[in-house]
C-alpha positions in Angstrom: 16.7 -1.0 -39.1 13.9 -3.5 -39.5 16.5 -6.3 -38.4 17.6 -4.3 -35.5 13.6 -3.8 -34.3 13.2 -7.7 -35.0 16.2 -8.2 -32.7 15.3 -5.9 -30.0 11.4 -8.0 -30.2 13.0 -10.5 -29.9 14.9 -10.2 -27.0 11.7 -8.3 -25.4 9.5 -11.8 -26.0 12.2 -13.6 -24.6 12.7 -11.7 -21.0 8.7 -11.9 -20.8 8.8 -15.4 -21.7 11.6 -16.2 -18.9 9.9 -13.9 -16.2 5.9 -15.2 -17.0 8.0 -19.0 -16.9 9.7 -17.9 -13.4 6.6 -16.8 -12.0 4.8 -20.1 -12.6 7.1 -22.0 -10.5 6.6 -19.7 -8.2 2.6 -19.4 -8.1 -0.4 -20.4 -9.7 -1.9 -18.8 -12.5 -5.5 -18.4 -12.4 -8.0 -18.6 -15.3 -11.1 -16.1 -14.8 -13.6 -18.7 -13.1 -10.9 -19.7 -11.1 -10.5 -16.4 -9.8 -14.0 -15.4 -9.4 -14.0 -18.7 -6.7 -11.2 -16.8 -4.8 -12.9 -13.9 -4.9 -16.4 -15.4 -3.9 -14.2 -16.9 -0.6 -13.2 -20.8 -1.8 -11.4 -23.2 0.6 -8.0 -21.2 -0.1 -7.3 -23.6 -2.7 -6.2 -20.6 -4.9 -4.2 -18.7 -2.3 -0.7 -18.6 -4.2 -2.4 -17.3 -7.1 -1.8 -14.5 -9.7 -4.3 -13.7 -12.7 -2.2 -12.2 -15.5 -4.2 -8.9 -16.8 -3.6 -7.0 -20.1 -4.5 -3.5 -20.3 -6.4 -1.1 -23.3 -7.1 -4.3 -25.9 -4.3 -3.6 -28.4 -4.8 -6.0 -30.9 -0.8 -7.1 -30.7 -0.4 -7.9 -27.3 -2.7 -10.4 -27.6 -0.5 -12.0 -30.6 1.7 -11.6 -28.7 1.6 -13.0 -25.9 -0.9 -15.8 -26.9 2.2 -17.2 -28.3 3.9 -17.0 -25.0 1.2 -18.3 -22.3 -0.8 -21.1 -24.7 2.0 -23.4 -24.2 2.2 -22.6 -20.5 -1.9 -22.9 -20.1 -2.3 -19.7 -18.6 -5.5 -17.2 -19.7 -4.9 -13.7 -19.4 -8.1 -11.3 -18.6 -8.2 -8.9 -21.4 -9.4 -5.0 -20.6 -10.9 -3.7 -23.5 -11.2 0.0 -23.1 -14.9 0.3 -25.4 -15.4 3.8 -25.9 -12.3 3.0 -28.5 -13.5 -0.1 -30.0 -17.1 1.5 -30.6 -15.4 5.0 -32.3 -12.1 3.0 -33.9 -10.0 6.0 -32.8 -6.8 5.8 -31.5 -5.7 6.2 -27.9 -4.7 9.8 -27.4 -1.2 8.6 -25.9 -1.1 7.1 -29.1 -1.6 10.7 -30.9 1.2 12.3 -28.5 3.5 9.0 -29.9 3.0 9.3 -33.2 3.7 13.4 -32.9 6.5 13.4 -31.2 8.1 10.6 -33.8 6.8 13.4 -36.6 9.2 15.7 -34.8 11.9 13.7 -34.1 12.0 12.3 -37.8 11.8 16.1 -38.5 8.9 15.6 -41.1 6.7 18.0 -39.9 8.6 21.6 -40.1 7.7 24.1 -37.3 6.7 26.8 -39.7 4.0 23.7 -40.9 2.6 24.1 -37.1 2.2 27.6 -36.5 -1.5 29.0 -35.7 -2.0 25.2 -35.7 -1.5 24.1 -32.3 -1.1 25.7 -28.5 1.2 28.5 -28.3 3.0 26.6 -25.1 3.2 23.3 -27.1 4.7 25.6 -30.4 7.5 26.7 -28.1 8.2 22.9 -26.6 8.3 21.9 -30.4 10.6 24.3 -31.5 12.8 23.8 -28.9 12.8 20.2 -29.7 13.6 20.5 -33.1 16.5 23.0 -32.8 18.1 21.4 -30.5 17.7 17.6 -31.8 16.4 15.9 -28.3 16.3 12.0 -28.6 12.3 11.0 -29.1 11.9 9.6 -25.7 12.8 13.0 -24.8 10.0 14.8 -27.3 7.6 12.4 -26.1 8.1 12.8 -22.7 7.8 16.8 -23.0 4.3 16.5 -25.2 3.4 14.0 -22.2 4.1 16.7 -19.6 2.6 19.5 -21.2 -0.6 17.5 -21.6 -1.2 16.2 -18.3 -0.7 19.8 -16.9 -3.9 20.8 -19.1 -7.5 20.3 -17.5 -9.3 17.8 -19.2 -11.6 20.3 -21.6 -7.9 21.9 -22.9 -6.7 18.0 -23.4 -9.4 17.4 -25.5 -8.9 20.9 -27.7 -5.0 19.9 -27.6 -5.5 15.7 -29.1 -8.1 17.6 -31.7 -4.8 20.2 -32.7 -3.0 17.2 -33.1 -5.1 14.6 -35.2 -4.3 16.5 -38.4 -0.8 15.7 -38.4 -0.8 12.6 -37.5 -3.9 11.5 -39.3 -1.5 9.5 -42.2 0.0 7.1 -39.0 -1.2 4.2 -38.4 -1.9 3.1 -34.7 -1.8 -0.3 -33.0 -4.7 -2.0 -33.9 -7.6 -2.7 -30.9 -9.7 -5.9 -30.5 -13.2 -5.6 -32.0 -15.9 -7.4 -31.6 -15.8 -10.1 -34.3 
């Protein structure tokens, strides 16, 4: 399996490589200050050009793809969502992940979840694991149960979840060392 992941990374870093490489010939990557000229109304020097953003400060992207845009010379802007970095908790689409692989790995029994969690999201779960869904399908499910929720019932529902997924261990975020 681990040589099978490693293969499928692989060919991941190499499509990014190959489309980040296509789109320099095709425009000009910005680095921050170079943007904040555009944006400030330079001579159009910068008029062909693209700033490359990465989103939520996971840690591993950064790996990454720092060994992907160093040799090219291009300086992604990193958004670094804080309220994680200051708590060190994990995103809660990270919580739904990690759940939904507990089901579809069948290591967490549905008798183990009763009383635990939302009645609705019992019923999705036991649905799931009777009739053996592929995990993009469990996630995917969890994901549309939760965005129905209003945002007070999201927080309740990430707290029912935490327990069981408490063992995982989450893509690491950027700090501030």
């Amino acid at each position: 399996i681990c040589d099978i992941r490693s293969k499928i990374e692989r060919q991941k870093e190499i499509q990014i490589s190959n489309y980040i490489k296509y789109m320099k010939k095709r425009f000009q990557f910005l680095k921050p200050d170079e943007f904040l000229q555009f944006l400030n109304g330079s001579d159009g020097k910068y008029r062909q050009g693209v700033i490359l953003t990465l989103d939520d400060g996971y840690k591993d992207n950064l790996n990454f793809f720092y060994e992907i845009l160093r040799p090219l010379d291009i300086t992604p802007i990193i958004f670094i969502t804080v309220s994680n970095v200051e708590s060190n908790k994990p995103f809660w689409w990270d919580i739904i992940e990690g759940f939904a692989d507990l089901i579809y790995r069948g290591e967490v029994a549905y008798e183990d979840l009763e009383g635990k969690i939302d009645e609705k999201l019992l019923c999705l779960t036991k649905i799931e694991i009777l009739d053996g869904s592929g995990r993009n399908s469990v996630r995917d499910k969890i994901n549309t149960f939760f965005k129905s929720l209003q945002t007070k019932d999201r927080d309740i529902f990430i707290e029912q979840l935490k327990p069981f997924v408490a063992h995982l261990s989450f893509h690491s975020i950027l700090n501030w060392e």
